[in-house]
C-alpha positions in Angstrom: 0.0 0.0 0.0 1.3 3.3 -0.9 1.4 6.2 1.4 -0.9 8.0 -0.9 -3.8 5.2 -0.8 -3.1 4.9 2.7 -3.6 8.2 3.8 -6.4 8.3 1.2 -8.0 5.5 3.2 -7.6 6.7 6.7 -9.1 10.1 5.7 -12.3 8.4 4.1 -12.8 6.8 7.4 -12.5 9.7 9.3 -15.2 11.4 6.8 -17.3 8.8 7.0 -17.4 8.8 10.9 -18.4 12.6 10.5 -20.9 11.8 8.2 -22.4 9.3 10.4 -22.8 12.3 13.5 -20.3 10.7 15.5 -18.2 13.6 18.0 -15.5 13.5 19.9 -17.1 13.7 23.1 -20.6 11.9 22.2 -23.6 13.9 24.2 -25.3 11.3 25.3 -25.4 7.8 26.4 -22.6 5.1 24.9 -20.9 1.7 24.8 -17.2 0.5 23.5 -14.1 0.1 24.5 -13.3 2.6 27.8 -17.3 3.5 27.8 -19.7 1.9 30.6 -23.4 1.5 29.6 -25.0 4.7 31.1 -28.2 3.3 30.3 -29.6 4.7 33.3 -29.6 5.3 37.5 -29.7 1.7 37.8 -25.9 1.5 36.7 -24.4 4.2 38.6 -23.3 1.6 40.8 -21.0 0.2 37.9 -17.6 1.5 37.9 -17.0 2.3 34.1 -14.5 0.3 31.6 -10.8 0.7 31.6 -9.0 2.6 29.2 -7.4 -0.7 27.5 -3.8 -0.2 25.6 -3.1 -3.3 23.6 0.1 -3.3 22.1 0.6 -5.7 18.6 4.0 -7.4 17.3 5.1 -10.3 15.9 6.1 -12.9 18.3 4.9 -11.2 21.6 8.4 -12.1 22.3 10.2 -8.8 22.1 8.9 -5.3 21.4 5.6 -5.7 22.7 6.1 -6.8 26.4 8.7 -4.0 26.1 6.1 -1.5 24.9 3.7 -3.0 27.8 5.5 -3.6 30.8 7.4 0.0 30.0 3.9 2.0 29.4 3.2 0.4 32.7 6.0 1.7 34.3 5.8 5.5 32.8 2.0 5.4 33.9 2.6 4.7 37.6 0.0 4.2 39.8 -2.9 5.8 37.1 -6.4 4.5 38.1 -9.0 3.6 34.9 -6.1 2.5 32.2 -4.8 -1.5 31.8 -1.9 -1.9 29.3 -1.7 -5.3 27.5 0.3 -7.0 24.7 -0.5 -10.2 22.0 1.6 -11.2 18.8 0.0 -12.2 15.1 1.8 -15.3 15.0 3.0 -15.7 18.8 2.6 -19.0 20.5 0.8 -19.2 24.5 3.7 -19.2 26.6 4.6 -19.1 30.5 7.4 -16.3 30.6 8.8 -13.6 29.1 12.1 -14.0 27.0 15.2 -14.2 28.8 16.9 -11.6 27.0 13.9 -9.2 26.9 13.5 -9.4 30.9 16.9 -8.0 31.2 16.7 -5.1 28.9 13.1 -4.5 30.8 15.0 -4.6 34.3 17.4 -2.5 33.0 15.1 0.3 32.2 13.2 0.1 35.0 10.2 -2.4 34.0 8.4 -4.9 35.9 8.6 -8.3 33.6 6.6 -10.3 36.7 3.7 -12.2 35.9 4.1 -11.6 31.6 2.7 -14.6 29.4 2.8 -14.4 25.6 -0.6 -15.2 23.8 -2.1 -14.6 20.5 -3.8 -11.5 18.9 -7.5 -12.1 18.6 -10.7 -10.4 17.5 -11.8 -10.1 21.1 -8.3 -8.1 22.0 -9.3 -5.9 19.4 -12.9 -5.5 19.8 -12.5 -4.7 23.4 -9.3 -2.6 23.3 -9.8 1.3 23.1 -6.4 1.9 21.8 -4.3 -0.7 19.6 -1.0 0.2 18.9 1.2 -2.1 15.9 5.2 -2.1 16.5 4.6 -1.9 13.0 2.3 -0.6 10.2 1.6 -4.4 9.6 0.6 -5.2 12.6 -1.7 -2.4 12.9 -3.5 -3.4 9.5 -3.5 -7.3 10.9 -5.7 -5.9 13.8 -7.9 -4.1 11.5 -8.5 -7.1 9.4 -9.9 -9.3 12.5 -12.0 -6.2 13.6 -12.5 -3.7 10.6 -14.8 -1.1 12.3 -11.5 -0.6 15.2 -9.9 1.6 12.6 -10.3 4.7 14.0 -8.5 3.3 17.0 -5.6 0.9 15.5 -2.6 3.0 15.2 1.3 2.4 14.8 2.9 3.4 18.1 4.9 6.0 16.3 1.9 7.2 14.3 -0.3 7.5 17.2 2.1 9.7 18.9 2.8 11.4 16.2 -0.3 12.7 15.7 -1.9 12.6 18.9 1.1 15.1 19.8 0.0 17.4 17.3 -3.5 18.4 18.6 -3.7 20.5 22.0 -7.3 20.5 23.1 -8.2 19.1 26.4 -10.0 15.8 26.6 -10.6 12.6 27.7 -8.2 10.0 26.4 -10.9 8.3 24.4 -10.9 12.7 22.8 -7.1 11.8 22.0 -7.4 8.9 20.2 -10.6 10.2 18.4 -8.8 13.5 17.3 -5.4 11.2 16.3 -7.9 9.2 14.0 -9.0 12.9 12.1 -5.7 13.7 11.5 -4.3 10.8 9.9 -3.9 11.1 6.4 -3.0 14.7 7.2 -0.2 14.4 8.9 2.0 11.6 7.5 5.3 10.6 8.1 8.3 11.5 6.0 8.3 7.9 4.8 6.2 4.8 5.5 8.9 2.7 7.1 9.0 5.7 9.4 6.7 4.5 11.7 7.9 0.9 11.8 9.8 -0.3 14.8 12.4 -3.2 13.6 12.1 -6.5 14.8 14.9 -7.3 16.7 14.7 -11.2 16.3 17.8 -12.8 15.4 20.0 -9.7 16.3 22.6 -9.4 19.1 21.9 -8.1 22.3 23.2 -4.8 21.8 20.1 -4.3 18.7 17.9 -5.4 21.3 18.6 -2.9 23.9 18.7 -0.1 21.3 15.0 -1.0 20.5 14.2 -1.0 24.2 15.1 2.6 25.0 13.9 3.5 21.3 10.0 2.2 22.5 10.9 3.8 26.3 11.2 7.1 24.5 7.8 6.4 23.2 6.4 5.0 26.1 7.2 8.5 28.0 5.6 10.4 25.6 2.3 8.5 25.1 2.0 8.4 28.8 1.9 12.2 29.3 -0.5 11.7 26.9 -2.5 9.6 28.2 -2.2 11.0 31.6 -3.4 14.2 30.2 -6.5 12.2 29.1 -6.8 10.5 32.7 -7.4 13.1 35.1 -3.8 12.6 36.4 -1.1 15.1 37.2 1.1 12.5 38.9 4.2 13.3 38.0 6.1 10.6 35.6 
């Protein structure tokens, strides 16, 4: 796909969501991903959904645990957000690779308790912000849930552009406003917002990708805080 029919895409989506009388901050009632039911006085009692960030590589081996467990970490103790991670072809496991826990100790991350698993439509569906180590990854989400568009992004891309818009909001506003700019605001070329998989490269490559998605992981999560209600500091 060119950049061109990409962009071409994204921005027909984001017209047709206009079309449809969507908003950014919907005046009444709704449901989805980071939304409880509001359907009346009766469930007031029901604490609402978390804002759900589900991160999306390859093997669930490498970039993605880093990109979870250091989002985690750069959050601190926010209250309504849950961070997750799956892989497109990654295989149920019981740990976290070796090498990958000692880049995330090094920088500060928390690898306790991690098991790789599978993308699947329901991690989609019920995610309200999906975030590809790669443009491929991104478009393998969209393919098991095609009406998550507006909220499947690259993790370079989404901060890209979220970055770029300065209204106040909620973080479900963010993602929302993201989703209007793209095809607006593109990178200077699609590889741009890939992240490399460092599979079958030495340790050193490893730990370069680490801090490159820590980098990124401090700036969506002043983001995100900004979204949250939280002025803890990171």
């Amino acid at each position: 796909m060119t950049r061109e029919t990409e962009a071409a895409e994204y921005a027909a989506a984001a017209r047709s969501t206009t079309e449809a009388g969507a908003s950014v901050a919907p005046a009444g009632p709704a449901t989805g991903p980071g939304r409880s039911s509001g359907a009346g006085p009766a469930d007031r009692s029901v604490a609402p959904a978390p804002f759900t960030v589900l991160f999306v590589c390859t093997g669930n081996a490498y970039r993605s645990p880093l990109a979870e467990r250091l989002l985690t970490a750069r959050l601190g103790p926010v209250a309504g957000v849950r961070v997750g991670s799956a892989g497109t072809e990654a295989v149920r496991g019981d740990r976290m690779d070796r090498a990958t826990r000692s880049v995330l100790t090094d920088l500060g991350g928390d690898a306790d308790g991690f098991r790789p698993r599978p993308l699947t439509a329901d991690l989609v569906a019920n995610a309200s912000l999906v975030l590809g180590l790669e443009r491929r990854h991104r478009e393998a989400a969209v393919r098991l849930v095609p009406v998550a568009l507006r909220r499947c992004f690259t993790l370079k891309e989404f901060v890209r552009l979220a970055e770029g818009e300065a209204e106040s909001g909620t973080a479900l506003d963010i993602v929302a406003r993201a989703a209007a700019r793209r095809g607006t605001v593109s990178a200077p070329r699609p590889a741009d917002d890939d992240i490399p998989d460092p599979w079958g490269e030495p340790y050193d490559v490893l730990r370069h990708c680490g801090e490159g998605i820590d980098g990124l992981a401090v700036r969506l999560a002043a983001l995100l805080r900004s979204g949250l209600g939280s002025a803890a500091p990171l």
